[in-house]
Structure formats: C-alpha cells, structure tokens
RODO-2510 file (C-alpha; in nm, 4 decimals, decimal comma):
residues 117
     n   res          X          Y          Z
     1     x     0,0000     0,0000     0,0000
     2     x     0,1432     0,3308    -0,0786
     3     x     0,2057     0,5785     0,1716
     4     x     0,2754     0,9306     0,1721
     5     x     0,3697     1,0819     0,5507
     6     x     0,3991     1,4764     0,5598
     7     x     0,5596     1,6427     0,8397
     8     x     0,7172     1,9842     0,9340
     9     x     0,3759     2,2158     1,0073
    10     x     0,2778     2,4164     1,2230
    11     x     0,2664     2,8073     1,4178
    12     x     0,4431     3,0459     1,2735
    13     x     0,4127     3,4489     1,2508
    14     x     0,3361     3,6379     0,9212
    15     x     0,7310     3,6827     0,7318
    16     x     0,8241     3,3543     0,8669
    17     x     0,9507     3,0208     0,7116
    18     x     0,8693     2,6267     0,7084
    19     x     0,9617     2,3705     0,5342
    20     x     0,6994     2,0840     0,4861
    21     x     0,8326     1,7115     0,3858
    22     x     0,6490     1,4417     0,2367
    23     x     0,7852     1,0890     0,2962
    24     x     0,7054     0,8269     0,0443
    25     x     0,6724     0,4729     0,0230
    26     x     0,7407     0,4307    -0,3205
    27     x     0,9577     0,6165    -0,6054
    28     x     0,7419     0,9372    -0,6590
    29     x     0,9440     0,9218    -0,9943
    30     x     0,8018     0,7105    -1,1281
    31     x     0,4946     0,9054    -1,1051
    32     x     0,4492     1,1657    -1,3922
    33     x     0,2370     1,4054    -1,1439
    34     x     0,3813     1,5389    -0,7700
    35     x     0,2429     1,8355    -0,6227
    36     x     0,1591     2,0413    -0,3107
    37     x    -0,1934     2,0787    -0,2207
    38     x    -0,3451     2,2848     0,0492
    39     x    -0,7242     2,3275     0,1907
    40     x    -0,8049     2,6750     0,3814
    41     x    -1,1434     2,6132     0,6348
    42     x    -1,4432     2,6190     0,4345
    43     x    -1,2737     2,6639     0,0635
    44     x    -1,1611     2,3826    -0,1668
    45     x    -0,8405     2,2022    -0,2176
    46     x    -0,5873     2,3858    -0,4376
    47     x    -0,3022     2,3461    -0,6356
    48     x    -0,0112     2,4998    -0,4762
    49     x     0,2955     2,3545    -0,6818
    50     x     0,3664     2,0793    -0,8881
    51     x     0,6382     1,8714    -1,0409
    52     x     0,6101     1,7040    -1,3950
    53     x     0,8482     1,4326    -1,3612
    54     x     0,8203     1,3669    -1,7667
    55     x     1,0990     1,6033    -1,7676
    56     x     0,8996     1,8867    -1,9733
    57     x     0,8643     2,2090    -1,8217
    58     x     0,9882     2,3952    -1,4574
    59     x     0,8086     2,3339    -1,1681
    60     x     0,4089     2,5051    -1,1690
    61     x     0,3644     2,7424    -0,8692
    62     x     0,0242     2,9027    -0,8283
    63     x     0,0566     3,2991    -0,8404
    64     x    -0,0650     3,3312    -0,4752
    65     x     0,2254     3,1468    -0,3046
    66     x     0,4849     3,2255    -0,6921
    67     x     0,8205     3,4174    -0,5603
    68     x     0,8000     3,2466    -0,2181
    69     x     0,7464     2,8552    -0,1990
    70     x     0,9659     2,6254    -0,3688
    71     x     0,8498     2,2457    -0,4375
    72     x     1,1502     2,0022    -0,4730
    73     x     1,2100     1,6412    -0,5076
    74     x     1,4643     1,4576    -0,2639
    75     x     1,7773     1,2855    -0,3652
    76     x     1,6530     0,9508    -0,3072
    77     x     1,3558     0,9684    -0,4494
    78     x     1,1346     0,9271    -0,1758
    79     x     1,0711     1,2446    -0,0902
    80     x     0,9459     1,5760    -0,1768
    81     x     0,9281     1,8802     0,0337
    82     x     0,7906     2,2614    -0,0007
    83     x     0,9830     2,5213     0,1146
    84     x     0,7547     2,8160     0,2435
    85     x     0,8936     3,1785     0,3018
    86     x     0,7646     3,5192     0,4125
    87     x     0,4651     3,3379     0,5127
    88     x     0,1050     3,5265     0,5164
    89     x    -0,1954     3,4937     0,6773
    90     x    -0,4085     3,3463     0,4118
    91     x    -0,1643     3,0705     0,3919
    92     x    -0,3226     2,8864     0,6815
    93     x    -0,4365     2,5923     0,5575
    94     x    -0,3994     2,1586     0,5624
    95     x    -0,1293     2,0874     0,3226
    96     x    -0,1255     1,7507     0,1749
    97     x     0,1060     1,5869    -0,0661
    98     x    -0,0247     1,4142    -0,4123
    99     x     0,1633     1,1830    -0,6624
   100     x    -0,0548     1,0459    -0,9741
   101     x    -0,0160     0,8809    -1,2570
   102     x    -0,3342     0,8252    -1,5199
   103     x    -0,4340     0,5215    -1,3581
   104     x    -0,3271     0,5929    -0,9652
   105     x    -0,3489     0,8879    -0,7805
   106     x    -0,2524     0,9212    -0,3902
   107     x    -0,3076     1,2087    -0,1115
   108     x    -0,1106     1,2111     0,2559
   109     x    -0,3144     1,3047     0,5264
   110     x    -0,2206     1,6051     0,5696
   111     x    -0,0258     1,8500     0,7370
   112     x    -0,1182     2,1748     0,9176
   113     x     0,0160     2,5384     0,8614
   114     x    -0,1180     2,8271     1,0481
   115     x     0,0567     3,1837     1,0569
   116     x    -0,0985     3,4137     1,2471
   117     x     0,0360     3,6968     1,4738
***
C-alpha cells in the first residue's frame, strides 16, 4: 500500500519560514504528477505547486504562493518537500502531498500550517 507521511507544520508568525516534507513509500518518480496541495477552512483544495516528472517544463507554482514557496524532489527519491517563506496569513491551511499517474493517484493526510500573529 502506498504511503505518503507529511511532516514539518505548524505556528508560525506572518514573514516567517517552514519547510513541509512528504515521505514516500514508493519512487514518486516514477509518477508523472507530484504536487503540493493545500485546503483553507471552508474553501476547496488547491493546487499549490507541482512537479512534472516527464521532464517537460519547470516546476508550476500558483501565483498566490509564486516568488515564495519552492516544491523540490529529494535525492533519493522518496521524498518531496515545499519550502515556504515570508509566510502570510491566508496561507493557513492543511497541506497535503499528491503523486498520480493516469491510472493511480494518492493524497497524505495532511499536514497543518497556520501563521498568524
């Protein structure tokens, strides 16, 4: 069964940093699809940032978070993480870690971020 762990959420005040990881259970390479999602209370899930691992275009960052988060892949292949800087308000959400492929798709349960002051 595939599993995808995140870690590394929590408090932090507007301007600060985190660094979310997402430990998986299988090569996320192998999967063409890895992204960043995150659900705010009572709005839907979004794409945050993505990685196409067909090797054809940069990473996809969604203009809310572009200039400040940075989605990477880990050296081993198991991982994936989102670095998250100058932090705002209105980036308090769950964030939750997806790898797909046409026929499989897979979430994490989730992690939470809240900044507030």
């Amino acid at each position: 069964q595939v599993q995808l762990v995140e870690s590394g959420g929590g408090s932090v005040q507007p301007g600060g940093s985190l660094r979310l990881s997402c430990a998986a259970s299988i090569n996320i390479t192998s999967f063409p699809f890895v992204a960043w999602y995150r659900q705010a209370p009572g709005k839907q899930r979004e794409l945050v940032a993505a990685i196409y691992n067909s090797g054809y275009g940069n990473p996809a960052i969604v203009d809310s978070v572009k200039g400040r988060f940075t989605i990477s892949r880990g050296n081993g292949d198991h991982a994936m993480y989102l670095q998250m800087a100058r932090l705002k308000p209105e980036d308090t959400a769950v964030y939750y870690c997806h790898i797909s492929s046409p026929d499989y798709a897979y979430w994490g349960q989730g992690t939470q971020v809240t900044v507030s002051s």
